[in-house]
C-alpha positions as CSV (number, residue, x, y, z in Angstrom):
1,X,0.0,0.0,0.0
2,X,3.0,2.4,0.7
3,X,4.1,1.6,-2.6
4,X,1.0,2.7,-4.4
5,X,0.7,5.9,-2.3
6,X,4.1,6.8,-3.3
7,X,3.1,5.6,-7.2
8,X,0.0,7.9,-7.0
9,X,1.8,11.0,-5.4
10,X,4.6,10.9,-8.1
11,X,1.9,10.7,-10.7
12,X,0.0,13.7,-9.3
13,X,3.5,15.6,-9.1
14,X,4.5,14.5,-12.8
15,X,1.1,15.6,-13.9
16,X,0.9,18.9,-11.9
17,X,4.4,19.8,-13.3
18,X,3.5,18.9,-16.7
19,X,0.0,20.9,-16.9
20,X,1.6,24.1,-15.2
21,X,4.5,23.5,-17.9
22,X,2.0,23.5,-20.6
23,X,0.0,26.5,-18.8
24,X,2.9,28.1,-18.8
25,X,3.3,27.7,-22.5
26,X,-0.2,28.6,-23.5
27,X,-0.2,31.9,-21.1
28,X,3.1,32.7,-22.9
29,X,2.0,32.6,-26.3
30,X,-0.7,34.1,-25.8
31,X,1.3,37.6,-24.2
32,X,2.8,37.3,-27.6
33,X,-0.3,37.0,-29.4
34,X,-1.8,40.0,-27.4
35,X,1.4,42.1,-27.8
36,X,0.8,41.5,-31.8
37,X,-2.6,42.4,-31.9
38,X,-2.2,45.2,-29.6
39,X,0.5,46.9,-32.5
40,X,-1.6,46.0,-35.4
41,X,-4.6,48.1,-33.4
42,X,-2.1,50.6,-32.8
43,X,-1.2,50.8,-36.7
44,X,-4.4,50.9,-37.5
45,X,-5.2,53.8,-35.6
46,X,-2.3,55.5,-36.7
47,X,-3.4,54.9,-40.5
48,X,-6.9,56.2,-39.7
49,X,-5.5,59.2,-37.9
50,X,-3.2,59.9,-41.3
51,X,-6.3,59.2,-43.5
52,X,-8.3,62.2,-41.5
53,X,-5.8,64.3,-41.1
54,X,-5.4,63.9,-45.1
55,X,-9.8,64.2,-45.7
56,X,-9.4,67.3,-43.0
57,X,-6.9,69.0,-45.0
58,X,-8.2,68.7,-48.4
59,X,-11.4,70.1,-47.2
60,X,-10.1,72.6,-45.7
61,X,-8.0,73.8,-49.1
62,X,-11.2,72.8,-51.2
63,X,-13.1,75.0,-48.3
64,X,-10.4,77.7,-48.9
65,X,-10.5,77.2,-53.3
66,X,-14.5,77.7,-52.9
67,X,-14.0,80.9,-50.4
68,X,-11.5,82.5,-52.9
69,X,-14.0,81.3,-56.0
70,X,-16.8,82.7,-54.3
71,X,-15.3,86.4,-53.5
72,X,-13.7,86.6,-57.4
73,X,-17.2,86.4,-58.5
74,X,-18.5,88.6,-56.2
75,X,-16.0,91.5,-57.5
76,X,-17.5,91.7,-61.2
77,X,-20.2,94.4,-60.2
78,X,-17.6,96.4,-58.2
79,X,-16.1,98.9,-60.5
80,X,-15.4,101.9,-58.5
């Protein structure tokens, strides 16, 4: 009976190191998973910001073309 205790505590000690080795294992690929997604997010953002800052700019000199359109054709009546 001694034996068998000592069989079944070994075992359990076997198995519990291998399943915290494997935890280990998944816990660390998945930090490197996170840490990829979390710079692909990142990029994105950093692409949408450069995309609005682009659409925010040419409406601004499309805003500015249509303002200096818009007073040259108001100047044809004024000839004095």
């Amino acid at each position: 009976m001694l034996i068998t205790t000592n069989l079944a505590v070994a075992g359990f000690a076997l198995s519990a190191s291998g399943m915290y080795y494997w935890c280990d294992q998944r816990r660390r690929e998945e930090a490197r998973g996170m840490a990829m997604a979390v710079q692909g997010m990142r990029m994105l953002h950093e692409k949408k910001a450069r995309e609005k800052a682009a659409e925010d700019a040419a409406r601004a000199a499309a805003a500015e073309i249509e303002e200096q359109e818009q007073k040259r054709r108001g100047q044809w009546y004024k000839f004095w």
